[in-house]
Phi, psi and omega in degrees: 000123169294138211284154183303124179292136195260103191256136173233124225208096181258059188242216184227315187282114163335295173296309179303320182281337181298286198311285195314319174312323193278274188316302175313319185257021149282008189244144174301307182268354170268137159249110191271133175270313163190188235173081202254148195240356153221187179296307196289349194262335182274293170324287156312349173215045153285332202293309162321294204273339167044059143308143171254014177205116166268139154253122161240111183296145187292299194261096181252158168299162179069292164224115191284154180341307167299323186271315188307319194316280211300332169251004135290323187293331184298273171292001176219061180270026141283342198282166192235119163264154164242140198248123163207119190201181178282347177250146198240048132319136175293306183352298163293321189304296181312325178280338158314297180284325133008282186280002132135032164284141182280349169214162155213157199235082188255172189341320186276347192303150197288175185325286197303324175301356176258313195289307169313345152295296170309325162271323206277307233252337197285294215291345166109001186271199164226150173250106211238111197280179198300302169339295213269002189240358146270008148269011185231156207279155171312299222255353188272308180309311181264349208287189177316126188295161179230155193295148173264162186322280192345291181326308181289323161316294196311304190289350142336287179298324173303320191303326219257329170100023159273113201302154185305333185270355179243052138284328180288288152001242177015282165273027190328095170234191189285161181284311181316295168287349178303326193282329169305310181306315224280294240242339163239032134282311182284350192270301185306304239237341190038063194237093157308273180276161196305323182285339174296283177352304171289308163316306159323307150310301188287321184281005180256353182084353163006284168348282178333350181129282148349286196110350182289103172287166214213099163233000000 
């Protein structure tokens, strides 16, 4: 039997984790793992708690959503954040994906469509619901998942001919997460090997110094 999707519901409002709560565990393959009212608090006991899907609210107390997204992925980097919220700005939408959420949602979207984010996001794609994909220009809407800091930090150093474990050094963090960031730089970028990686760095200017992608 396949094991159950494992969800964590990161919003401030009551009313919203009760509904989502209701509507999630009517599915069979789902499971909400807990329900939390900040950022800092979802960073912190993401590690414990293995979500394989955070629904993450933006504007939360303490730590808001977008900085949570980008120090959860650190420490929990298989889990797939969803961004589900009230603004349907591109400002947000882009910036959200930006800090390395894999969907966005907002609030009003109907039942089934939170649950069709949640199989879109498990199979590795990204999702964007009809709203948040009419605030973004067609190219912004189909183009390249785009690198998160971190992700350009890692390909830097990768680009520099450093090996994983002193990429891990370096930055301390685990080897396990350099091959996870490492393994969606190449999905985002549709790059197989390490010398694309590098051919790549060097025609985007990486190289140069900054670290900045031109993307």
């Amino acid at each position: 039997m396949t094991k159950p999707v494992r969800i964590l519901i990161v919003d401030d409002h009551p009313m919203v984790v009760e509904g989502l709560e209701s509507i999630l565990e009517s599915y069979d393959d789902i499971e909400v793992v807990g329900a939390l009212c900040d950022g800092r608090a979802a960073v912190e006991q993401a590690g414990t708690l293995c979500p394989d899907v955070i629904l993450m609210d933006l504007n939360m107390p303490k730590l808001g959503g977008l900085s949570a997204t980008e120090m959860l992925l650190e420490r929990a980097p298989d889990a797939r954040v969803l961004i589900l919220s009230m603004h349907d700005s591109p400002e947000y939408i882009s910036s959200a994906l930006g800090h390395g959420a894999m969907g966005y949602l907002l609030k009003d979207v109907p039942t089934e469509e939170i649950k069709q984010a949640i199989d879109a996001v498990m199979r590795g794609e990204r999702y964007l619901c009809t709203g948040a994909r009419g605030s973004l220009t067609p190219d912004e809407s189909a183009g390249r998942e785009p690198l998160t800091g971190r992700e350009q930090t890692i390909l830097l150093q990768l680009a520099q001919g450093k090996s994983n474990k002193e990429v891990a050094q370096a930055l301390e963090i685990s080897v396990r997460t350099v091959e996870t960031h490492r393994k969606n730089i190449k999905r985002k970028l549709g790059i197989s090997s390490t010398a694309g990686l590098t051919r790549y760095a060097l025609e985007h200017g990486v190289l140069q110094g900054t670290g900045a992608l031109r993307l």
